[in-house]
VOKEPA-600102 format. One record per residue (C-alpha): residue number from 1; residue in three letters; chain; x, y, z. Coordinates in nm, 3 decimals, always signed. Layout:
N
seq->NUM type->Ala mol->A xx->X yy->Y zz->Z;
...
//
This chain:
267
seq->1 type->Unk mol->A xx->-1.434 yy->-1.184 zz->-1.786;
seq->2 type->Unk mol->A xx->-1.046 yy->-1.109 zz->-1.748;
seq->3 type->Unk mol->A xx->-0.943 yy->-0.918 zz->-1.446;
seq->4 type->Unk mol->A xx->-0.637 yy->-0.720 zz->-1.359;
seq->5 type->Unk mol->A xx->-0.552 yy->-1.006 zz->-1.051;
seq->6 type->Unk mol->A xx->-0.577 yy->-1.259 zz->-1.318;
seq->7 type->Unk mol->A xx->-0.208 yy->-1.212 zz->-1.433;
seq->8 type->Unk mol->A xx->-0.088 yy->-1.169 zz->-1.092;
seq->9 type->Unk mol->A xx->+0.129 yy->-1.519 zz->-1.117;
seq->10 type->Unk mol->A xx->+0.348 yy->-1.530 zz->-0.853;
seq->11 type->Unk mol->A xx->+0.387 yy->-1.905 zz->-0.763;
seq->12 type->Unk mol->A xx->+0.683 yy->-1.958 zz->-1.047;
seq->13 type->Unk mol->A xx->+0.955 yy->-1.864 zz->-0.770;
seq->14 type->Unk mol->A xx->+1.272 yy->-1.940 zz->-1.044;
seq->15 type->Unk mol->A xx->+1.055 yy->-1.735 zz->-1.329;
seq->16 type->Unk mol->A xx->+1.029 yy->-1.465 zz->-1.113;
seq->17 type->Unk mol->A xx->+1.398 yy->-1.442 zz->-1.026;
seq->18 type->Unk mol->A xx->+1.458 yy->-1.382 zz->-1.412;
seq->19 type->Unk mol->A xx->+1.229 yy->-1.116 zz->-1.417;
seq->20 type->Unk mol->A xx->+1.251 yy->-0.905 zz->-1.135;
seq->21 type->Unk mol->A xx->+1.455 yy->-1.099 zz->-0.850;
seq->22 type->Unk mol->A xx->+1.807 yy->-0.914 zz->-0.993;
seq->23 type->Unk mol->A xx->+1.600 yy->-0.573 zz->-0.976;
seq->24 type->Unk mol->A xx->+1.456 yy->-0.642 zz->-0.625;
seq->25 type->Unk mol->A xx->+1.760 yy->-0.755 zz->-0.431;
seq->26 type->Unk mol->A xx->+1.939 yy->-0.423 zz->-0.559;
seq->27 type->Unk mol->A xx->+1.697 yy->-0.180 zz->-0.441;
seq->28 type->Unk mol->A xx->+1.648 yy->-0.393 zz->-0.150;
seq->29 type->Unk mol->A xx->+2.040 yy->-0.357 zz->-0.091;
seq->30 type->Unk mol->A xx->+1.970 yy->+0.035 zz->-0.130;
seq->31 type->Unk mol->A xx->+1.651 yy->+0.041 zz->+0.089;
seq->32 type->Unk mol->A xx->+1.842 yy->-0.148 zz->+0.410;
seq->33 type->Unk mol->A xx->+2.113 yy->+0.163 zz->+0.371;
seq->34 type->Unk mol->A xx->+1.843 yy->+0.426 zz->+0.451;
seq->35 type->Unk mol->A xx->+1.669 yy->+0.241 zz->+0.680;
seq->36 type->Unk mol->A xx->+2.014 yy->+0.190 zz->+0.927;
seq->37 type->Unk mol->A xx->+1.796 yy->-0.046 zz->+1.080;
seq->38 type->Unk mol->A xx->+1.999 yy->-0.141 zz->+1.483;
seq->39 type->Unk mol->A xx->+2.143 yy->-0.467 zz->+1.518;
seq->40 type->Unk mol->A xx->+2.031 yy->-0.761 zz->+1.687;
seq->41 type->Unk mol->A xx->+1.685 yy->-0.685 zz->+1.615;
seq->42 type->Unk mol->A xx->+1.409 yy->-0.968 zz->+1.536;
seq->43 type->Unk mol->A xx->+1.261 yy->-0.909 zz->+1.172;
seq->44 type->Unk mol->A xx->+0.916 yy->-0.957 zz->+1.078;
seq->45 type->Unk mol->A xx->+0.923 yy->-0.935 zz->+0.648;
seq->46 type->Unk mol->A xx->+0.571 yy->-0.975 zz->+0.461;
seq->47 type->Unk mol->A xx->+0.576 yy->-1.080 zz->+0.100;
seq->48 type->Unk mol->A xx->+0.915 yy->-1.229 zz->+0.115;
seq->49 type->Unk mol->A xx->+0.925 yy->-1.357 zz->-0.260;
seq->50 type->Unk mol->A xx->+1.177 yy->-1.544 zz->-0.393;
seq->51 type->Unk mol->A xx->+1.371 yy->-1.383 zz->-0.073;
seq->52 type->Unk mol->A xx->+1.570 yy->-1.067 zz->-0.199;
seq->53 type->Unk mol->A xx->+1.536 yy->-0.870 zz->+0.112;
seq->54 type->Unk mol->A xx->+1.536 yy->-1.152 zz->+0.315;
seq->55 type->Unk mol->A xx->+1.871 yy->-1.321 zz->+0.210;
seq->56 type->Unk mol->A xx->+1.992 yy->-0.883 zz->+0.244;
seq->57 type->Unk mol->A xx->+1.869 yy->-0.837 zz->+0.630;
seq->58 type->Unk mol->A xx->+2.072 yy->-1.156 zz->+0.692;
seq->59 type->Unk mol->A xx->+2.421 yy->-1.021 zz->+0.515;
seq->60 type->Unk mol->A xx->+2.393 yy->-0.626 zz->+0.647;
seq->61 type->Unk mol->A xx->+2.180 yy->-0.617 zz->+0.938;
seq->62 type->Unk mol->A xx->+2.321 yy->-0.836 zz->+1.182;
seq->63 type->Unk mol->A xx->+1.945 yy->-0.949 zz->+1.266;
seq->64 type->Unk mol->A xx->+1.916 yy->-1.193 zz->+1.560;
seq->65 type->Unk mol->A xx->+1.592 yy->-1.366 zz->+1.373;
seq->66 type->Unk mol->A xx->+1.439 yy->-1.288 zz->+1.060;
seq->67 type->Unk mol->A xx->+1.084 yy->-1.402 zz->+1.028;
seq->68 type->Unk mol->A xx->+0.972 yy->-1.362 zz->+0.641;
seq->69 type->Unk mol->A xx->+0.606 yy->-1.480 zz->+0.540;
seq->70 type->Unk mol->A xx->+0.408 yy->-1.469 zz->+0.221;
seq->71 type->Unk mol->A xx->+0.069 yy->-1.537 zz->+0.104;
seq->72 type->Unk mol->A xx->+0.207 yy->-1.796 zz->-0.188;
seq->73 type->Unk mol->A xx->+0.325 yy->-2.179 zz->-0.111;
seq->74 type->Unk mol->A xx->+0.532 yy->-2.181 zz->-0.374;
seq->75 type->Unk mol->A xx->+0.719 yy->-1.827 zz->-0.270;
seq->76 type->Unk mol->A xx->+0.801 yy->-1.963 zz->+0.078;
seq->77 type->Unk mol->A xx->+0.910 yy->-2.287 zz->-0.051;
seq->78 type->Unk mol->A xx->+1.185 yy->-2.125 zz->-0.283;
seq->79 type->Unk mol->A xx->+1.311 yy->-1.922 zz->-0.060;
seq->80 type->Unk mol->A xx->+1.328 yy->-2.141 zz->+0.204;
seq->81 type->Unk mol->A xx->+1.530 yy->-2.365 zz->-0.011;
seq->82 type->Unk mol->A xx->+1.749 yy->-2.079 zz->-0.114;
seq->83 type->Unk mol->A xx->+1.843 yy->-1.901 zz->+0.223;
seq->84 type->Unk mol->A xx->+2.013 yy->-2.173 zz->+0.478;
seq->85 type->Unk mol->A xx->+2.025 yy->-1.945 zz->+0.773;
seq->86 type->Unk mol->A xx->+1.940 yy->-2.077 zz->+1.081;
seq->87 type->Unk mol->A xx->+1.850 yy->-1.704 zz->+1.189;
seq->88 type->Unk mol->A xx->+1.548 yy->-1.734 zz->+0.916;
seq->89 type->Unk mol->A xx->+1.193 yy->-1.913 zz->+0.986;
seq->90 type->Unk mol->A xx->+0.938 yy->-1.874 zz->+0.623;
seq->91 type->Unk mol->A xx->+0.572 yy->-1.891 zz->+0.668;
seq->92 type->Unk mol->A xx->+0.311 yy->-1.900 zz->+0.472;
seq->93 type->Unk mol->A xx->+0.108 yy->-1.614 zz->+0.541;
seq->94 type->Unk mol->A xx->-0.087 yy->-1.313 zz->+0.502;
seq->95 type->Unk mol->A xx->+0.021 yy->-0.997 zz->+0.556;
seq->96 type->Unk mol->A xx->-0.395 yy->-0.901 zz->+0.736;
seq->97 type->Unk mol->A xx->-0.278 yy->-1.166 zz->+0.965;
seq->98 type->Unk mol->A xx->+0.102 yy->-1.185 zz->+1.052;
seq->99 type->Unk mol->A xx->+0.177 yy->-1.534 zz->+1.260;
seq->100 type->Unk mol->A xx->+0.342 yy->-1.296 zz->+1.548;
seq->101 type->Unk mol->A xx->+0.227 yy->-1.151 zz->+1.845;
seq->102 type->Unk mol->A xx->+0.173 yy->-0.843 zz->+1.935;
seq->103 type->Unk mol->A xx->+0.450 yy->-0.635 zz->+2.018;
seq->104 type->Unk mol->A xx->+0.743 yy->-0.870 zz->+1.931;
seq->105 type->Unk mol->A xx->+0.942 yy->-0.762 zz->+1.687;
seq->106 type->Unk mol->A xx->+1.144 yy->-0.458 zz->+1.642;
seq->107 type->Unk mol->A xx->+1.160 yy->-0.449 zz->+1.275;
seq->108 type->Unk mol->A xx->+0.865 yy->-0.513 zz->+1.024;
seq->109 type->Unk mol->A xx->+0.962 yy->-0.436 zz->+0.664;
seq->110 type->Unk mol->A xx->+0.768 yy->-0.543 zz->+0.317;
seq->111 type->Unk mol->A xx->+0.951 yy->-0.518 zz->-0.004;
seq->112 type->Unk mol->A xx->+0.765 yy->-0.419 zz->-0.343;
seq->113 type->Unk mol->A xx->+0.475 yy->-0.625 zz->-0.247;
seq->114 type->Unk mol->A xx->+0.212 yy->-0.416 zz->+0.010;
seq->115 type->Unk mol->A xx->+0.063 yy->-0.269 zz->-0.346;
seq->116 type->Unk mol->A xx->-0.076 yy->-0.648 zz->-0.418;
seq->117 type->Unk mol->A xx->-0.247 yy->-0.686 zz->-0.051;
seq->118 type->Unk mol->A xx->-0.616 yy->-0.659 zz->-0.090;
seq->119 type->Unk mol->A xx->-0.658 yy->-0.433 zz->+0.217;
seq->120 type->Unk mol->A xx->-0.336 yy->-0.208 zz->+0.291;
seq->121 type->Unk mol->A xx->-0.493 yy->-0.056 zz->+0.558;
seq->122 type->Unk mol->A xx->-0.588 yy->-0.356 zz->+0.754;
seq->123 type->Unk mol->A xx->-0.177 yy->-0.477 zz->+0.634;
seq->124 type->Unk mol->A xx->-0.052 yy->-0.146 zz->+0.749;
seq->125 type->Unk mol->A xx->-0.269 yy->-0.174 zz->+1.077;
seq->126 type->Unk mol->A xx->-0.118 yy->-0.578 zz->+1.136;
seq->127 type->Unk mol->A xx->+0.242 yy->-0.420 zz->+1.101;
seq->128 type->Unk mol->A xx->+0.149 yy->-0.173 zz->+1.407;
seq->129 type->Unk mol->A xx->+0.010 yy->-0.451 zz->+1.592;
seq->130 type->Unk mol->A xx->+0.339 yy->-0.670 zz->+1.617;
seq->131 type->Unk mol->A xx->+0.590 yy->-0.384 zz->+1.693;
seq->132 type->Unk mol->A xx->+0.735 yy->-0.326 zz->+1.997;
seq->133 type->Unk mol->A xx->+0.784 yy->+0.048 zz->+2.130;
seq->134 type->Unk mol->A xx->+1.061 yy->+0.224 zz->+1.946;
seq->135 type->Unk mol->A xx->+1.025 yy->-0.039 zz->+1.718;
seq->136 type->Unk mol->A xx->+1.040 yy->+0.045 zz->+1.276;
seq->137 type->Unk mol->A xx->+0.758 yy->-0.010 zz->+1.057;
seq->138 type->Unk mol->A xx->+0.932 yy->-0.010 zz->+0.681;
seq->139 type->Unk mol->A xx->+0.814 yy->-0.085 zz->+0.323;
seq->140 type->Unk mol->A xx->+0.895 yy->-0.011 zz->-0.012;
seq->141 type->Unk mol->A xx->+0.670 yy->-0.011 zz->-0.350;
seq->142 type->Unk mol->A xx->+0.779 yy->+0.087 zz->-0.708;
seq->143 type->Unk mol->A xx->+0.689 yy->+0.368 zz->-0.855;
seq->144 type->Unk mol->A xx->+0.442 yy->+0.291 zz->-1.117;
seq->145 type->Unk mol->A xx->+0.228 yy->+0.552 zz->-1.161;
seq->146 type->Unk mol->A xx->+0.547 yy->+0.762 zz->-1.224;
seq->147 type->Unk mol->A xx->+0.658 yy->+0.539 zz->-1.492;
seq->148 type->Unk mol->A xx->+0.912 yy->+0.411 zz->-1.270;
seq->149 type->Unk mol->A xx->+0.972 yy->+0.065 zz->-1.380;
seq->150 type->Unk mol->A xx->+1.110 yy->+0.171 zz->-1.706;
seq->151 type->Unk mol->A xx->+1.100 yy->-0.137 zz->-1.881;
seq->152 type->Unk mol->A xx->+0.754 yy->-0.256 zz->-1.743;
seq->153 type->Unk mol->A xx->+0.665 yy->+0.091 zz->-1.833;
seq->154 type->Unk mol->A xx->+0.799 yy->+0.027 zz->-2.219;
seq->155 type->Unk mol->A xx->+0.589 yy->-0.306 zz->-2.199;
seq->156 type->Unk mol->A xx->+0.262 yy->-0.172 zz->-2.092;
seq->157 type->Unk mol->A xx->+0.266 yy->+0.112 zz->-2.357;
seq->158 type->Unk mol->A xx->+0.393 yy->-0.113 zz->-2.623;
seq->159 type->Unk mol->A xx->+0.085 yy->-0.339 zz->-2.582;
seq->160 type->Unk mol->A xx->-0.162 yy->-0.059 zz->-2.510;
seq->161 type->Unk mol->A xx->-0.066 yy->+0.047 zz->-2.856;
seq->162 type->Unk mol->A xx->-0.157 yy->-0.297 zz->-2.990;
seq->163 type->Unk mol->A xx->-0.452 yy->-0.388 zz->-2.750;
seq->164 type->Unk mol->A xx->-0.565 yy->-0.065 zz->-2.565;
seq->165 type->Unk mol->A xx->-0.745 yy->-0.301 zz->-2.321;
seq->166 type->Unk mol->A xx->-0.374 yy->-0.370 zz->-2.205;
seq->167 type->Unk mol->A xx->-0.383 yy->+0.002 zz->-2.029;
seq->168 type->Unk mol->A xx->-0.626 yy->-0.114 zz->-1.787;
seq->169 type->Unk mol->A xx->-0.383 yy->-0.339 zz->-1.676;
seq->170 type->Unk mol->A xx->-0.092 yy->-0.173 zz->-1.629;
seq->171 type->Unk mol->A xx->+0.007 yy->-0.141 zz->-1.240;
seq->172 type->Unk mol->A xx->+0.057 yy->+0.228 zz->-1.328;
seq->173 type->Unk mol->A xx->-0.329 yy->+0.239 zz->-1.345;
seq->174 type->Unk mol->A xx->-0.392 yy->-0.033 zz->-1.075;
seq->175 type->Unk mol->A xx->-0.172 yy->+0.114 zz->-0.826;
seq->176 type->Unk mol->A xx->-0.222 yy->+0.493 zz->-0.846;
seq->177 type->Unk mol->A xx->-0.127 yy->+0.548 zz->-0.480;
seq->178 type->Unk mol->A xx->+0.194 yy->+0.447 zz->-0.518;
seq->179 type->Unk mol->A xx->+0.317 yy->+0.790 zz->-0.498;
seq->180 type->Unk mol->A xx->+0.523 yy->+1.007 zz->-0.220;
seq->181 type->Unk mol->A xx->+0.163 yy->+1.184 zz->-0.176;
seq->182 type->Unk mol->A xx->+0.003 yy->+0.887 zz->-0.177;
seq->183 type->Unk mol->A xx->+0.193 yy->+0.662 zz->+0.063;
seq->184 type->Unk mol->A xx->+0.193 yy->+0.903 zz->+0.325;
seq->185 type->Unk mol->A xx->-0.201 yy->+0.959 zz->+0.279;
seq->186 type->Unk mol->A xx->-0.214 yy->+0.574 zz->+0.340;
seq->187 type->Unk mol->A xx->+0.033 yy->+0.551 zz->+0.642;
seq->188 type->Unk mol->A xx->-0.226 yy->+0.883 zz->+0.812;
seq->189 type->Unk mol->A xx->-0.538 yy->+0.662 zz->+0.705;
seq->190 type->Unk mol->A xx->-0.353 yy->+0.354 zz->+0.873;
seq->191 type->Unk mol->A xx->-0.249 yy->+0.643 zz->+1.186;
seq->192 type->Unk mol->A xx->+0.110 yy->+0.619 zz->+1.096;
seq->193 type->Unk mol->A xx->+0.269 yy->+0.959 zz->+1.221;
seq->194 type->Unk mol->A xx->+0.441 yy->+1.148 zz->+0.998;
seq->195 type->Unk mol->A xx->+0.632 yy->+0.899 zz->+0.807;
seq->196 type->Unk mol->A xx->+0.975 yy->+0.958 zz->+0.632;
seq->197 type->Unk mol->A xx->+0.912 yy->+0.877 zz->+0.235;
seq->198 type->Unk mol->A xx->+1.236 yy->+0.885 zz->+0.018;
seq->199 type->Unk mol->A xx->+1.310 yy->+0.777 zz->-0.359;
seq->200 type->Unk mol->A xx->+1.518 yy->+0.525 zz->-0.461;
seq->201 type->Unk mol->A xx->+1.616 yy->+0.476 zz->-0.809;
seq->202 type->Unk mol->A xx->+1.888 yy->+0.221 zz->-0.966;
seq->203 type->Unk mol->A xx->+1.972 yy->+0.141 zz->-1.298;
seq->204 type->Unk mol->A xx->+1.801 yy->-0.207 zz->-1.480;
seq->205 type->Unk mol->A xx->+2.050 yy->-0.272 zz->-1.785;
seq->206 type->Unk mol->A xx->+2.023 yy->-0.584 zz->-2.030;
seq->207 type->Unk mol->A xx->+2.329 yy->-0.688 zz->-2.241;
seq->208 type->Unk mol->A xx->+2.085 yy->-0.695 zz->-2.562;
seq->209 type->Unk mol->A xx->+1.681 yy->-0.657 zz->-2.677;
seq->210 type->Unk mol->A xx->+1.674 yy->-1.038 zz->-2.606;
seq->211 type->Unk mol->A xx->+1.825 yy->-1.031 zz->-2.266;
seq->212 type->Unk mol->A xx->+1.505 yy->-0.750 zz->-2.190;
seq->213 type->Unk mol->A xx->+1.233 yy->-0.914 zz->-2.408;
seq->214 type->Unk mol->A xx->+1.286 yy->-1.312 zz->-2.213;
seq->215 type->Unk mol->A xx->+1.158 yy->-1.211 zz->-1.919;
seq->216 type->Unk mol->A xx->+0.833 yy->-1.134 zz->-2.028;
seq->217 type->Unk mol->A xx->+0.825 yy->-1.461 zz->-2.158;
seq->218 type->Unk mol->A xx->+0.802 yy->-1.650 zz->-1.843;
seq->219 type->Unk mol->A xx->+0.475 yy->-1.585 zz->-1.747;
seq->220 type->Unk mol->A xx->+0.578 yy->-1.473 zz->-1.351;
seq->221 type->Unk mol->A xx->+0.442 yy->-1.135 zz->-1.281;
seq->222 type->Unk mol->A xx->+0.128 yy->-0.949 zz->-1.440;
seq->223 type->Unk mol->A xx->+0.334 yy->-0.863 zz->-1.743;
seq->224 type->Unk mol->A xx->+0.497 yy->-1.131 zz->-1.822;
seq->225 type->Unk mol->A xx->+0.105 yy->-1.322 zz->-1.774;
seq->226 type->Unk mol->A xx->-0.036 yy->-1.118 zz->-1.978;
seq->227 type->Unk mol->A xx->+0.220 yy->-1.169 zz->-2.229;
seq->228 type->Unk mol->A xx->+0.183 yy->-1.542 zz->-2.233;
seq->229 type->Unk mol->A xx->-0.173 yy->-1.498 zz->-2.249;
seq->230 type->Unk mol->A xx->-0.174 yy->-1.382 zz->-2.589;
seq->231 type->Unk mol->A xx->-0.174 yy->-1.598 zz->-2.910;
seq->232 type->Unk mol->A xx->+0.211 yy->-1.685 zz->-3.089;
seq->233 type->Unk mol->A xx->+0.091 yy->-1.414 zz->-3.344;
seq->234 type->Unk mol->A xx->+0.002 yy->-1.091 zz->-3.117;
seq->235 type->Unk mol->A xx->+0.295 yy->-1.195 zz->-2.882;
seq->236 type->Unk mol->A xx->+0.570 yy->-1.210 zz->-3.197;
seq->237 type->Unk mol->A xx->+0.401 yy->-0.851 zz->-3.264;
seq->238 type->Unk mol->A xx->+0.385 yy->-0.728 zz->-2.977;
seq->239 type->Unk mol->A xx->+0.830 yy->-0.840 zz->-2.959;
seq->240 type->Unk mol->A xx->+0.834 yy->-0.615 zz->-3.298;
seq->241 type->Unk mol->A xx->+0.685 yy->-0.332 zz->-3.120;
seq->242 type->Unk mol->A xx->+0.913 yy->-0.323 zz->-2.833;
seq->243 type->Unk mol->A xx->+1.211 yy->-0.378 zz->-3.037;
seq->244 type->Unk mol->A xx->+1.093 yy->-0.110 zz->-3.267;
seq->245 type->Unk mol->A xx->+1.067 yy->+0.101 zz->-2.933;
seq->246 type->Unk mol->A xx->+1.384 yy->+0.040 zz->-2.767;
seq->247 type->Unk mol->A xx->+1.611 yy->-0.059 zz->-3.068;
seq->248 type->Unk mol->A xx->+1.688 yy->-0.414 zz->-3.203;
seq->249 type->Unk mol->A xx->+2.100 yy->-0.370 zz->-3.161;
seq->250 type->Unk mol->A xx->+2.308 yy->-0.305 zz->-2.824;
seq->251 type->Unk mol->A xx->+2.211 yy->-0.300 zz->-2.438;
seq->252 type->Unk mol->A xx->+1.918 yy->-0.168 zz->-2.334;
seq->253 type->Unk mol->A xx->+1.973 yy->+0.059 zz->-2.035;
seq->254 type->Unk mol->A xx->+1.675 yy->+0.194 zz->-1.846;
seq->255 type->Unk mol->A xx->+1.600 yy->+0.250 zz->-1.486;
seq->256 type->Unk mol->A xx->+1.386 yy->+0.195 zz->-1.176;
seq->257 type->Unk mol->A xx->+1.238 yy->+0.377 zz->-0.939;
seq->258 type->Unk mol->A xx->+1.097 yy->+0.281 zz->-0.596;
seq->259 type->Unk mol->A xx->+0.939 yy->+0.500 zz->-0.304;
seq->260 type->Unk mol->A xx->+1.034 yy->+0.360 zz->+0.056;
seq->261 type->Unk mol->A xx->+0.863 yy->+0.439 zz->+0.364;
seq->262 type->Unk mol->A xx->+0.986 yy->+0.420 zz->+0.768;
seq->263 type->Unk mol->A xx->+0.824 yy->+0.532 zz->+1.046;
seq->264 type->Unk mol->A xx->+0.942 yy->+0.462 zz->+1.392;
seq->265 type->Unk mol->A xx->+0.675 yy->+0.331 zz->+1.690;
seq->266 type->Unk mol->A xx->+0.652 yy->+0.565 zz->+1.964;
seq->267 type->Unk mol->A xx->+0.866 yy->+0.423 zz->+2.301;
//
């Protein structure tokens, strides 16, 4: 039986760049404006993908070490290749058990990725453990019940409307806590005092339909899977339906929405 997980493919590091690295790294630019994190502060990052944040702590935030871990090989390995900054050390890791020890960083952040760990509590619990006092917990998720990927949005709809099994795969469903009530229900769960929760939202424009529809082809990401799951047939209609959607001629201009957390460790 097909589960959700099962078009969770996030080893195709370059793939994933195409379809949501340009997206991450400018909300990840956004998020690091908000947080005003201090300088000379040593960064712990789970889920460090193809390293958006990562290669954006190094450029605005003056870190003195940035330690960035995920749970997939392949990940680490393309970001390490990408980001030559001798400030930067990638592990591959889990974010239920971070490789640092307790109280020894001042910084731990996570971007769009602590929706994917099996148990956010026990994540949001690890990121406690390795702060020092006065130290800042941080994360971001997108907004998915909320619709707030607009173009994974127009994807999920478009193939509930051809295979309403699809629905049960949309994050929107999979990740209903993904909300400003939500988070902050997690972080009190997790003993996370009165965290501050704030929208971001920037704009995701493609040049043409193509430009938007390629993506999906490139099987990185539980769209883009379960795109290139289905047969040449349903995936050419399931192209039509989109393009029908969003209209075959001109850019496509949508936007995105994220909801980012902070919460500084009492001194």
């Amino acid at each position: 039986m097909t589960s959700q997980a099962d078009y969770d493919a996030w080893n195709a590091g370059q793939s994933y760049d195409h379809y949501m690295g340009r997206w991450s790294r400018k909300v990840a630019s956004r998020f690091l404006d908000w947080l005003d994190a201090p300088d000379n502060a040593d960064w712990l990052e789970i889920g460090c993908g193809t390293g958006a944040l990562t290669s954006n702590i190094l450029e605005m935030c003056k870190p003195a070490s940035v330690l960035a871990t995920d749970a997939s090989e392949g990940f680490v390995a393309h970001a390490q290749d990408a980001i030559d900054d001798p400030r930067a050390t990638f592990i591959t890791a889990t974010a239920q058990e971070l490789p640092a020890a307790s109280r020894s960083v001042d910084v731990v952040t996570s971007g769009l990725v602590l929706n994917f760990v099996p148990d956010l509590k026990a994540g949001l619990l690890e990121m406690q453990r390795v702060l020092r006092r006065g130290g800042i917990l941080s994360f971001y998720v997108w907004d998915y019940p909320g619709g707030g990927i607009d173009f994974i949005d127009r994807f999920w709809k478009a193939a509930a409307s051809l295979d309403p099994k699809a629905a049960d795969l949309d994050e929107g469903a999979r990740f209903p806590f993904c909300t400003e009530d939500g988070l902050a229900g997690l972080c009190a769960e997790a003993g996370i005092d009165r965290p501050d929760v704030q929208a971001i939202t920037i704009a995701t424009e493609f040049p043409d339909f193509e430009a938007f529809w390629h993506p999906f082809t490139l099987g990185a990401g539980p769209a883009p899977g379960y795109c290139m799951s289905l047969s040449a047939e349903d995936r050419g209609a399931l192209k039509a339906r989109l393009a029908e959607t969003l209209g075959g001629h001109g850019p496509v201009k949508l936007s995105a929405r994220a909801w980012a957390v902070k919460s500084r460790i009492p001194e």
